[in-house]
TORKOL-4160 file (C-alpha; in steps of 0.2 Angstrom, whole numbers, padded with zeros to 4 digits, m for minus):
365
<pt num="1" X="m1020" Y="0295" Z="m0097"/>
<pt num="2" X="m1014" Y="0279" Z="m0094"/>
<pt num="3" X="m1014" Y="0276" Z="m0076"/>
<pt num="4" X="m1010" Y="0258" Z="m0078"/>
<pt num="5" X="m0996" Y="0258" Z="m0085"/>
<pt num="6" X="m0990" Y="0272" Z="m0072"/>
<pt num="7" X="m0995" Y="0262" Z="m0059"/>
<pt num="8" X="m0986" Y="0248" Z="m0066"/>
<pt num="9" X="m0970" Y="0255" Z="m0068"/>
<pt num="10" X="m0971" Y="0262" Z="m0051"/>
<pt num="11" X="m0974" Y="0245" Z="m0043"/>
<pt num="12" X="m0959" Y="0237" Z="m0053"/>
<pt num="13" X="m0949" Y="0250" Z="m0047"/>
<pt num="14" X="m0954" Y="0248" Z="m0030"/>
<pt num="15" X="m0950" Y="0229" Z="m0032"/>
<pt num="16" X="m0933" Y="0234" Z="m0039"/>
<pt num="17" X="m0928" Y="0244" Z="m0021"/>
<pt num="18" X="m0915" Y="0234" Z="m0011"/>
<pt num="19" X="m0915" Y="0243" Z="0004"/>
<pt num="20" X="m0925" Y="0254" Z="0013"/>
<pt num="21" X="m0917" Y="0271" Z="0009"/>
<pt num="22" X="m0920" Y="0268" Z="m0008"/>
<pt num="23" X="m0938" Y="0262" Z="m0005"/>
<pt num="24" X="m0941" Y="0281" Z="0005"/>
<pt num="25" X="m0933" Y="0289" Z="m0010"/>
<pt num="26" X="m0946" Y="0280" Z="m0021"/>
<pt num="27" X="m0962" Y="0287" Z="m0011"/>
<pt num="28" X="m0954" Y="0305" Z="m0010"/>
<pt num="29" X="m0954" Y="0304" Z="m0026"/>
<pt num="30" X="m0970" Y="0297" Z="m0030"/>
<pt num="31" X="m0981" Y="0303" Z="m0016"/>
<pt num="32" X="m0970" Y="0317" Z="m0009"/>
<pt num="33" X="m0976" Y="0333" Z="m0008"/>
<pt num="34" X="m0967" Y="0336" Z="m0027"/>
<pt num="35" X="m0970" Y="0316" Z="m0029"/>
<pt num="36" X="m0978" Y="0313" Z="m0050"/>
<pt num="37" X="m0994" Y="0304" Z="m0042"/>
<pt num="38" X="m0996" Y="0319" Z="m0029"/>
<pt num="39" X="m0995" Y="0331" Z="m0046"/>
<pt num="40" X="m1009" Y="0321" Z="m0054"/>
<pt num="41" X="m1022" Y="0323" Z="m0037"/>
<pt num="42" X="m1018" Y="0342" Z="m0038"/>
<pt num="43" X="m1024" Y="0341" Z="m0058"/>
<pt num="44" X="m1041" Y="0335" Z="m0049"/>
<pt num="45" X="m1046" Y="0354" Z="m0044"/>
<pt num="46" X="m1044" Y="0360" Z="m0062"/>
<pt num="47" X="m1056" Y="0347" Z="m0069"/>
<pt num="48" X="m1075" Y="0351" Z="m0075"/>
<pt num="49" X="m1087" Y="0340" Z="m0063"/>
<pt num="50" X="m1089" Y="0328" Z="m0077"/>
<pt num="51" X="m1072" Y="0324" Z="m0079"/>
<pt num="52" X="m1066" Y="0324" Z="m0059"/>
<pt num="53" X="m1081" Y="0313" Z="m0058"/>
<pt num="54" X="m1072" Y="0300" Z="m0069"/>
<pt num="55" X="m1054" Y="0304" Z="m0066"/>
<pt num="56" X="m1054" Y="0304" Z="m0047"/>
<pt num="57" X="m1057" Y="0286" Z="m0042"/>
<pt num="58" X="m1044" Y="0282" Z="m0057"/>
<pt num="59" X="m1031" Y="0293" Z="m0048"/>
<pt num="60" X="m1035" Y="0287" Z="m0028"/>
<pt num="61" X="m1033" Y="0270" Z="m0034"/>
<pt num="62" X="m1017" Y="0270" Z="m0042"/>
<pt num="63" X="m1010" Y="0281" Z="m0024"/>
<pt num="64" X="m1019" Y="0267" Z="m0014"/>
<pt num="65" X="m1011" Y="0253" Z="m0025"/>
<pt num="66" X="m0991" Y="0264" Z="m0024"/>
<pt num="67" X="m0996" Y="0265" Z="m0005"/>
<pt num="68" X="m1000" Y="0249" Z="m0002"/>
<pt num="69" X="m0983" Y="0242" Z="m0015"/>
<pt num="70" X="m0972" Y="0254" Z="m0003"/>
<pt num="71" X="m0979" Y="0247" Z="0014"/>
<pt num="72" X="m0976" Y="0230" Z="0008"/>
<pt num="73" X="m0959" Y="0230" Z="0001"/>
<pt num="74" X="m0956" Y="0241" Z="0016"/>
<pt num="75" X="m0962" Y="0227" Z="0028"/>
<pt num="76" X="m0951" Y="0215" Z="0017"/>
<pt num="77" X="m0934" Y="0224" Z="0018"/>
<pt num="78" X="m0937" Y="0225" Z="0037"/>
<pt num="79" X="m0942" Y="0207" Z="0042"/>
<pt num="80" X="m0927" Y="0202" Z="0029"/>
<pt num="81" X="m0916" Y="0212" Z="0040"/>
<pt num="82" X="m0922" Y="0206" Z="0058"/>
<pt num="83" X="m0918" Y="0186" Z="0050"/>
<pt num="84" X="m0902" Y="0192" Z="0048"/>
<pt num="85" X="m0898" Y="0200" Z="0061"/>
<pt num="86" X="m0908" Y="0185" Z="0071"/>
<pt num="87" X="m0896" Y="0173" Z="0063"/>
<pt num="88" X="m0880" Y="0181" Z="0066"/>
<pt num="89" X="m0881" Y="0187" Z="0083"/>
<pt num="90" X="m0877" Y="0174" Z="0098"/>
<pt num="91" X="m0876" Y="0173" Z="0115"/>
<pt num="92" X="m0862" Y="0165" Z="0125"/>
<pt num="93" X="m0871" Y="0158" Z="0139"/>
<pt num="94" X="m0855" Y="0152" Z="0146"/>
<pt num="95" X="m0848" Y="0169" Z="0151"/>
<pt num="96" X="m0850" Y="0174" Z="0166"/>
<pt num="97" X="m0861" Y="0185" Z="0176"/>
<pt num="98" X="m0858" Y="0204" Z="0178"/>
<pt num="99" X="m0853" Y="0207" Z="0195"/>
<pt num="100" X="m0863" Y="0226" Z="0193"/>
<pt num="101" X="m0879" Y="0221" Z="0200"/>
<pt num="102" X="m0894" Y="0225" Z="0189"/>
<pt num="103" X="m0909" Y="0227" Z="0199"/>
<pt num="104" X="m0916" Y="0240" Z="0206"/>
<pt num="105" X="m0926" Y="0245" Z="0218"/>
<pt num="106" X="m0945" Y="0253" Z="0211"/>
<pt num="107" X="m0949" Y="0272" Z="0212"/>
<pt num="108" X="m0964" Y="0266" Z="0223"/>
<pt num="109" X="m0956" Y="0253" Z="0233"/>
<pt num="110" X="m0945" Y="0268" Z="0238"/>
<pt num="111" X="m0958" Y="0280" Z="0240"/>
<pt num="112" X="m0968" Y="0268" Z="0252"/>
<pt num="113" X="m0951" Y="0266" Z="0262"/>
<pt num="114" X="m0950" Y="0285" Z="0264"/>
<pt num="115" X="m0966" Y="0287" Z="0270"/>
<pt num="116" X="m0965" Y="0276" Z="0282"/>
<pt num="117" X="m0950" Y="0281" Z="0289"/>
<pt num="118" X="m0958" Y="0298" Z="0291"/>
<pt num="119" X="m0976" Y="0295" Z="0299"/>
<pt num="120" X="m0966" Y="0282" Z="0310"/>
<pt num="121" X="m0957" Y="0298" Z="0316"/>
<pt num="122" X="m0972" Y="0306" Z="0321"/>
<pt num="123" X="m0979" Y="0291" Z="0329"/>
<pt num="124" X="m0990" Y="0282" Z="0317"/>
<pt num="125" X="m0991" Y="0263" Z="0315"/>
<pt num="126" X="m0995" Y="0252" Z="0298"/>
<pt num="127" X="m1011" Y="0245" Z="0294"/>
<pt num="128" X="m1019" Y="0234" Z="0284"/>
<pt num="129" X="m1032" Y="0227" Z="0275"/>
<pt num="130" X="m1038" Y="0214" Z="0261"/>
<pt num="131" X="m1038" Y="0221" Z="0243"/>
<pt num="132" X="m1052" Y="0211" Z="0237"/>
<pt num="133" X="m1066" Y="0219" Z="0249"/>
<pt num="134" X="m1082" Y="0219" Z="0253"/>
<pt num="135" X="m1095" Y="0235" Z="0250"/>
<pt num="136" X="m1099" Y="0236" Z="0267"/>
<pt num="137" X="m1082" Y="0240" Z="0272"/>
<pt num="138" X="m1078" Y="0249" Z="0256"/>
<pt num="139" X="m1093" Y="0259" Z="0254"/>
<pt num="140" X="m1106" Y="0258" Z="0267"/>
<pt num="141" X="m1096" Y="0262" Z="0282"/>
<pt num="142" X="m1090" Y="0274" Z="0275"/>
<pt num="143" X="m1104" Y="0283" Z="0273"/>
<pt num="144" X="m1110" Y="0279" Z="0256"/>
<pt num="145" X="m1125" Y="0269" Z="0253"/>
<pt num="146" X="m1131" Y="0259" Z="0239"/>
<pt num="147" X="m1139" Y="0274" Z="0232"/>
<pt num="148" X="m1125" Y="0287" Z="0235"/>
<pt num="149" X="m1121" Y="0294" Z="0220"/>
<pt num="150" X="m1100" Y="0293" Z="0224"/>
<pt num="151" X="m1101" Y="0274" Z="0221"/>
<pt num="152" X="m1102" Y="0278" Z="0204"/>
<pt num="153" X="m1087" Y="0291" Z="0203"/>
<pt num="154" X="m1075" Y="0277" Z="0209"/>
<pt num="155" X="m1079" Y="0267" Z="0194"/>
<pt num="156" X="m1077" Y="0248" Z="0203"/>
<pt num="157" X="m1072" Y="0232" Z="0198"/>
<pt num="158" X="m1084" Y="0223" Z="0204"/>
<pt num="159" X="m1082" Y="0203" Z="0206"/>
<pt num="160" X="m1092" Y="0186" Z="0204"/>
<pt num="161" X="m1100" Y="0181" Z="0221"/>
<pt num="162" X="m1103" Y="0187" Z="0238"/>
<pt num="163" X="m1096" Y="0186" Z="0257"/>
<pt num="164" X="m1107" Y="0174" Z="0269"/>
<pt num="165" X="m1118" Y="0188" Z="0275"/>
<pt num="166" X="m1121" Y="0193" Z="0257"/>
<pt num="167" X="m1110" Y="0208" Z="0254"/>
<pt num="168" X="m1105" Y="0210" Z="0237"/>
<pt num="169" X="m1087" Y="0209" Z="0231"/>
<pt num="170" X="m1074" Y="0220" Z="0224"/>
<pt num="171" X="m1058" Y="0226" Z="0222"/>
<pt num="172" X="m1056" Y="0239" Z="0233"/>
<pt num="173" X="m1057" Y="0258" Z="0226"/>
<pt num="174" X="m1044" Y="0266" Z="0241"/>
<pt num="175" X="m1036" Y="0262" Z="0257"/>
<pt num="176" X="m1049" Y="0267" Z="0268"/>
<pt num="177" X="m1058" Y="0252" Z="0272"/>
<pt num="178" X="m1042" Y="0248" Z="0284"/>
<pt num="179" X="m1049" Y="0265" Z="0293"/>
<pt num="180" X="m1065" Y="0254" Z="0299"/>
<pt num="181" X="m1056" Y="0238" Z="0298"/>
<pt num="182" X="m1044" Y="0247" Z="0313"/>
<pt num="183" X="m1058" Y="0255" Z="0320"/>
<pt num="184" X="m1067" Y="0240" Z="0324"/>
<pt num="185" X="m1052" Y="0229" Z="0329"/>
<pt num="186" X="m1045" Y="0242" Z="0340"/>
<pt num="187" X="m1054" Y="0255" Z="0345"/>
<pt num="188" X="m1047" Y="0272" Z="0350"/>
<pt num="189" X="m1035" Y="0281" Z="0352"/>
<pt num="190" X="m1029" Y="0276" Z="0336"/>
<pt num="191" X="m1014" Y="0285" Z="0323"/>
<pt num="192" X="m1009" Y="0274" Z="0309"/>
<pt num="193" X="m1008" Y="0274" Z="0289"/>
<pt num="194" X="m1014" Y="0262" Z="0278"/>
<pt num="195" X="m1000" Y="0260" Z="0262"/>
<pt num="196" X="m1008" Y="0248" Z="0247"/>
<pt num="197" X="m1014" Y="0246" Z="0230"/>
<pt num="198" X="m1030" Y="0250" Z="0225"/>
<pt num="199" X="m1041" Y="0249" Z="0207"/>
<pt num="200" X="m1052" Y="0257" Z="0198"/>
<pt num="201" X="m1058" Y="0257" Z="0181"/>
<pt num="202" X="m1046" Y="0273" Z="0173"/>
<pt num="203" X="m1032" Y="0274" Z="0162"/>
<pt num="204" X="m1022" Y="0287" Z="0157"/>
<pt num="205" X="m1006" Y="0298" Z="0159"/>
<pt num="206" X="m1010" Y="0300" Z="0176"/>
<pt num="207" X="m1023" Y="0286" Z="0181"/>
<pt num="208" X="m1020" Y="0269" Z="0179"/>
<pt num="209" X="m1033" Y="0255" Z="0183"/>
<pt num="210" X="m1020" Y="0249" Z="0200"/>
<pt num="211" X="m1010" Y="0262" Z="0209"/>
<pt num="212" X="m1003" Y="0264" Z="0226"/>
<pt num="213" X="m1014" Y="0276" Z="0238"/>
<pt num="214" X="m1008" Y="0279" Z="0257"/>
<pt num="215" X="m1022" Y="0282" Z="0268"/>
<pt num="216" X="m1019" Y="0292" Z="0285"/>
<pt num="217" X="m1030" Y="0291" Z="0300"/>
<pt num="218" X="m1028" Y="0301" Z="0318"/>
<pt num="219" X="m1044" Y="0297" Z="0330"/>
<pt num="220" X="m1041" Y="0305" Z="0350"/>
<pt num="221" X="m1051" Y="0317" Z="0359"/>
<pt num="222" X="m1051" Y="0335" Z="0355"/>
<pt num="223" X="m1045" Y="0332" Z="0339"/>
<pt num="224" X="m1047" Y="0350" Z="0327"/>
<pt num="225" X="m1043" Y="0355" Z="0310"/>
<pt num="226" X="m1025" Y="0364" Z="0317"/>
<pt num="227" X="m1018" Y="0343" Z="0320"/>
<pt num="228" X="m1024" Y="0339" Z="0302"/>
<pt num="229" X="m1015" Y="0356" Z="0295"/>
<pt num="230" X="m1000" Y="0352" Z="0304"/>
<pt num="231" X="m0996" Y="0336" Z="0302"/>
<pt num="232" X="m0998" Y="0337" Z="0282"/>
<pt num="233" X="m0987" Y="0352" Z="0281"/>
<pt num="234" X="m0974" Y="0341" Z="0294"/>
<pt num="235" X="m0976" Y="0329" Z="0283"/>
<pt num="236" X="m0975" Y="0338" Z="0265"/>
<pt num="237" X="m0960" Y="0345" Z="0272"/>
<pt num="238" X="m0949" Y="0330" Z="0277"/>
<pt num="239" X="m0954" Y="0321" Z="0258"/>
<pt num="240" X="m0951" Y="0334" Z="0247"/>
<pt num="241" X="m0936" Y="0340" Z="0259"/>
<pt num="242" X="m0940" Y="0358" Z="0258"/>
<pt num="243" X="m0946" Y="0370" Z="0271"/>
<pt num="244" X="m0952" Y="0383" Z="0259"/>
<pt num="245" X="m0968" Y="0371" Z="0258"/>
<pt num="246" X="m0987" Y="0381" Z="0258"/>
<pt num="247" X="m1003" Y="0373" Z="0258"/>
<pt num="248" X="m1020" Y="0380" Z="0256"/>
<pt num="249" X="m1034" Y="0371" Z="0263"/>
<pt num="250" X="m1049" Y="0372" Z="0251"/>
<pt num="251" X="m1066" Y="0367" Z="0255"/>
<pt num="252" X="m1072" Y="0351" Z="0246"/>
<pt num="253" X="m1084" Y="0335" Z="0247"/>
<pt num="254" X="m1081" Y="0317" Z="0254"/>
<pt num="255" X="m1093" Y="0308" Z="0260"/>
<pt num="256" X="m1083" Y="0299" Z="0274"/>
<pt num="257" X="m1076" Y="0317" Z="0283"/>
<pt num="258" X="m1085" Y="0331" Z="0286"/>
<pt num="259" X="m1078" Y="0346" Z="0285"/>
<pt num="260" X="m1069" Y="0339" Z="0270"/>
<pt num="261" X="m1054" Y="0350" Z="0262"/>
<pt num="262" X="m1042" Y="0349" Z="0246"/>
<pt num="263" X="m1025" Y="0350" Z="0250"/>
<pt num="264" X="m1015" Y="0363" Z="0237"/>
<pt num="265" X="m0999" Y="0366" Z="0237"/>
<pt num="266" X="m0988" Y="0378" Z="0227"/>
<pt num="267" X="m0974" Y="0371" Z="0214"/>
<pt num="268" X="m0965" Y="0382" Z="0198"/>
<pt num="269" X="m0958" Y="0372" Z="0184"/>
<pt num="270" X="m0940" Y="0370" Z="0182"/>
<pt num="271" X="m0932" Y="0361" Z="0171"/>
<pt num="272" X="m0948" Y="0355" Z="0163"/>
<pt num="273" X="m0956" Y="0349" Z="0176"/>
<pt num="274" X="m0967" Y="0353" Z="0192"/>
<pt num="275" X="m0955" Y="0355" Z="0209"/>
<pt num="276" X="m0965" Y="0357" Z="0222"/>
<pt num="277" X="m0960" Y="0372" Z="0235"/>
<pt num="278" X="m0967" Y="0392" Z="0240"/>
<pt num="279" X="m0985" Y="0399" Z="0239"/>
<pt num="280" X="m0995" Y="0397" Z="0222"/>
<pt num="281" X="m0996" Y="0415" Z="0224"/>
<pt num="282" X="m0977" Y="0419" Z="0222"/>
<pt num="283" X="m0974" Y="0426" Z="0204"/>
<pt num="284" X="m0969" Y="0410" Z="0193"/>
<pt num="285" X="m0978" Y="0399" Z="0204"/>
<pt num="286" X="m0995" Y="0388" Z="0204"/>
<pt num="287" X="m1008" Y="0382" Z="0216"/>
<pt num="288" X="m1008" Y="0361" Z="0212"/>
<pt num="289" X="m1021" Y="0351" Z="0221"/>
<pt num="290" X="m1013" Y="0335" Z="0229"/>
<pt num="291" X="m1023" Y="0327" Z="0243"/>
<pt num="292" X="m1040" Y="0328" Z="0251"/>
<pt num="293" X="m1043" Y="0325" Z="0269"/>
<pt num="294" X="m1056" Y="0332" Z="0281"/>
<pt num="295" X="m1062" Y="0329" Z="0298"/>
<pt num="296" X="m1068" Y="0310" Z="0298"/>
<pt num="297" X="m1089" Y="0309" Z="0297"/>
<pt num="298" X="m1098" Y="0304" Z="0313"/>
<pt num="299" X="m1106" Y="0290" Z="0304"/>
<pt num="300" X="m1088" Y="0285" Z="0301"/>
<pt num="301" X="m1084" Y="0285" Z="0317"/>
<pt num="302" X="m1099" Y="0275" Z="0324"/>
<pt num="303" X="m1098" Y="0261" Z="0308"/>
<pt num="304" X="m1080" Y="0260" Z="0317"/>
<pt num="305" X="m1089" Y="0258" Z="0334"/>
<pt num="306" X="m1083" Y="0274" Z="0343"/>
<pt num="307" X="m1094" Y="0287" Z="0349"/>
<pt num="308" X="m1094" Y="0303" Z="0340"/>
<pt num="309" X="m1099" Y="0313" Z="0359"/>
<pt num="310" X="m1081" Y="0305" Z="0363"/>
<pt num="311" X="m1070" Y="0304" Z="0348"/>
<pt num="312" X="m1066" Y="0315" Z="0335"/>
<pt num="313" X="m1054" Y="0311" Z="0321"/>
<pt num="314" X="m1046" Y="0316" Z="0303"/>
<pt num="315" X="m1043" Y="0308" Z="0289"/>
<pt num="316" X="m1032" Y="0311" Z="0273"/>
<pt num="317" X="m1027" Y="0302" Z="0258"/>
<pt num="318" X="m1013" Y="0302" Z="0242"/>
<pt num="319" X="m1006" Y="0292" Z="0227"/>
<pt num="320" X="m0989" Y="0285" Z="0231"/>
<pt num="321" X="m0987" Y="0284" Z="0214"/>
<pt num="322" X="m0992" Y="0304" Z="0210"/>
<pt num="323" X="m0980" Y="0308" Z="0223"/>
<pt num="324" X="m0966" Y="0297" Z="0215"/>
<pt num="325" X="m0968" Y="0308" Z="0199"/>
<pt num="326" X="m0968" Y="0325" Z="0209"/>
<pt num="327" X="m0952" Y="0320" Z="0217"/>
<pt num="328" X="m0940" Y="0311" Z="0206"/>
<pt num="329" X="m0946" Y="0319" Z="0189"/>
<pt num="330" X="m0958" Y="0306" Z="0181"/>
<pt num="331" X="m0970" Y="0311" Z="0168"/>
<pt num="332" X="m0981" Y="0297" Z="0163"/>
<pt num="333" X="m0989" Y="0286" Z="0178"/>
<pt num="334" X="m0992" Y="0272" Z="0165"/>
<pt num="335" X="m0973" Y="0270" Z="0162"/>
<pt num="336" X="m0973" Y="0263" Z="0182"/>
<pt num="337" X="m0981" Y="0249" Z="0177"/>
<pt num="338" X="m0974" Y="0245" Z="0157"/>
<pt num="339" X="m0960" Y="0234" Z="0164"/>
<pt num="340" X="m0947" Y="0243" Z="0154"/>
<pt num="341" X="m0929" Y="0240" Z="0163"/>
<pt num="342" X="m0923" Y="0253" Z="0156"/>
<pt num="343" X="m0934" Y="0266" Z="0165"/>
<pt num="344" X="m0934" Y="0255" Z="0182"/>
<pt num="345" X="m0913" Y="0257" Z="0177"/>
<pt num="346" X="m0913" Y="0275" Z="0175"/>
<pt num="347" X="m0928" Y="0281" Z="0188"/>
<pt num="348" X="m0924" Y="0264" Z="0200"/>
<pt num="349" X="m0912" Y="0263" Z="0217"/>
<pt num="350" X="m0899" Y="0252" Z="0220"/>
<pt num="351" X="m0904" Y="0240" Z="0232"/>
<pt num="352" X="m0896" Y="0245" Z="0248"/>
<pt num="353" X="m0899" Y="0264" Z="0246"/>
<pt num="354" X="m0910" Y="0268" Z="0262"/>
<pt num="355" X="m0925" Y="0278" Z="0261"/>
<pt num="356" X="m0918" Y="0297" Z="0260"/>
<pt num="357" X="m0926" Y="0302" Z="0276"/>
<pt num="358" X="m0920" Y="0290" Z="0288"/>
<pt num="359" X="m0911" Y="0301" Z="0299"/>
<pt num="360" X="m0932" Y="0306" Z="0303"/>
<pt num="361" X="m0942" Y="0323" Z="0305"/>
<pt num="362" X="m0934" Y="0327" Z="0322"/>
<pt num="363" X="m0919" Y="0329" Z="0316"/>
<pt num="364" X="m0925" Y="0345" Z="0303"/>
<pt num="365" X="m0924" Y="0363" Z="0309"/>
């Protein structure tokens, strides 16, 4: 058979398309499913050895030379058509502004508001820290030492050089170097939270290498589980702005508390997506693990210079930007961070809204 010459034609023909429907209806019909070159691959299963042998890489080559023909006159048609449309559009610069404002304010610039508006209700202050840290405070004190095998699960960016006293630097993995920081600088009793961004080396739908953590610390004497319980639920409650909130505390690992517990809570989907509200025990209802806290180590505690015998202390942590999607609906964290205006138009506040919880937690049921 005379692949050549098929191939030839098909190629001038290709050449020939003026516009882009007509170059799809030319590989429909060469490569479709019923396409003349896709009959000729199917002919390959009838041949002896001998003769697939010799007709195969005749065939393959003639679909790799049409595929390729295609692709380019396809990439030809379009790049004519963005000239045009190039050359032909203008912008009046001289018009004048929309009066609409356009801006608008970030999911997690929101998120951050509400927060604080809530924990400033039940009497926390906000904290600080540097976001380029030192392993001392982001590690060490926190009890995890050079050889502890959870420096390796926050996957670190570590960077060139060293602090005077030779600790090495990075960017830090969460907010709860501001824990010690706070500790040292102010002792106890001590109730704040600790909003920021923190890195690690992750990307995906729900991890990206920078995101938003908020850190929440309580340090007073007789300090038990029951205060930790409470204050998440107070607070789960007031965010999500829903009483029907249920948390199961379930027993995990963290170095820097001990007890340490995962917080769960239970959500149904609705509307194609998770809306958090009711036990994950209820009929249509899920368990969804959404924080991890615990009671705060007594190493902790004495890196901060407290005294365990005196002090105790709990500790919890969250992404502002997990939260975000739970709340208003997001499905891919990465999109937080793409700069896209129109999903900061569509998912974004306008720029005097208030945080929804401002009238505060005292004033709920």
């Amino acid at each position: 058979m005379d692949y050549e010459g098929i191939g030839t034609e098909a190629r001038e023909r290709i050449t020939a398309a003026q516009d882009l429907p007509a170059v799809e209806a030319l590989r429909i019909a060469l490569l479709g499913k019923a396409g003349s070159i896709s009959a000729l691959l199917k002919t390959l299963g009838g041949m002896s050895p001998e003769a697939r042998a010799s007709e195969g890489p005749r065939i393959h080559a003639l679909r790799e030379g049409v595929t390729a023909a295609l692709t380019a006159r396809k990439d030809a048609l379009e790049g004519a058509a963005l000239e045009q449309r190039l050359a032909a559009e203008r912008i009046d610069l001289t018009l004048p502004a929309p009066l609409t404002p356009r801006g608008t304010v970030h999911p997690v610039s929101q998120v951050m508001d509400e927060l604080a508006e809530i924990f400033a209700d039940l009497g926390f202050a906000v904290a600080s820290g540097p976001e380029i840290e030192d392993d001392w405070h982001n590690f060490t004190a926190l009890n995890m030492p050079e050889s502890h095998p959870a420096r390796a699960m926050h996957d670190t960016f570590y960077l060139e050089g060293e602090t005077d006293d030779h600790r090495a630097l990075l960017l830090r993995t969460h907010t709860s170097p501001v824990q010690i920081r706070s500790m040292l600088a102010d002792g106890a009793p001590l109730r704040i939270i600790a909003p920021g961004r923190v890195y690690r080396s992750d990307s995906d739908a729900t991890h990206t290498p920078m995101f938003h953590q908020i850190e929440g610390l309580v340090i007073d004497k007789g300090i038990h589980l029951g205060h930790l319980k409470w204050t998440l639920e107070t607070f789960l409650k007031a965010f999500f702005e829903r009483d029907d909130i249920v948390l199961r505390l379930r027993p995990s690992y963290f170095p820097f508390t001990e007890p340490s517990v995962e917080i769960d809570t239970g959500y149904s989907w609705q509307d194609g997506r998770r809306v958090v509200g009711g036990s994950g025990d209820a009929p249509g209802h899920s368990w969804m693990e959404l924080l991890g806290s615990g009671m705060i180590n007594a190493r902790v505690l004495a890196a901060g210079g407290l005294d365990p015998d005196q002090w105790q202390g709990f500790a919890f942590g969250v992404g502002v930007d997990r939260l975000a999607m739970l709340k208003y609906g997001m499905s891919d964290l990465r999109a937080f961070f793409d700069g896209d205006a129109r999903w900061a138009a569509h998912y974004g506040f306008a720029a005097l809204d208030v945080p929804t919880l401002s009238a505060g937690v005292g004033a709920r049921p």
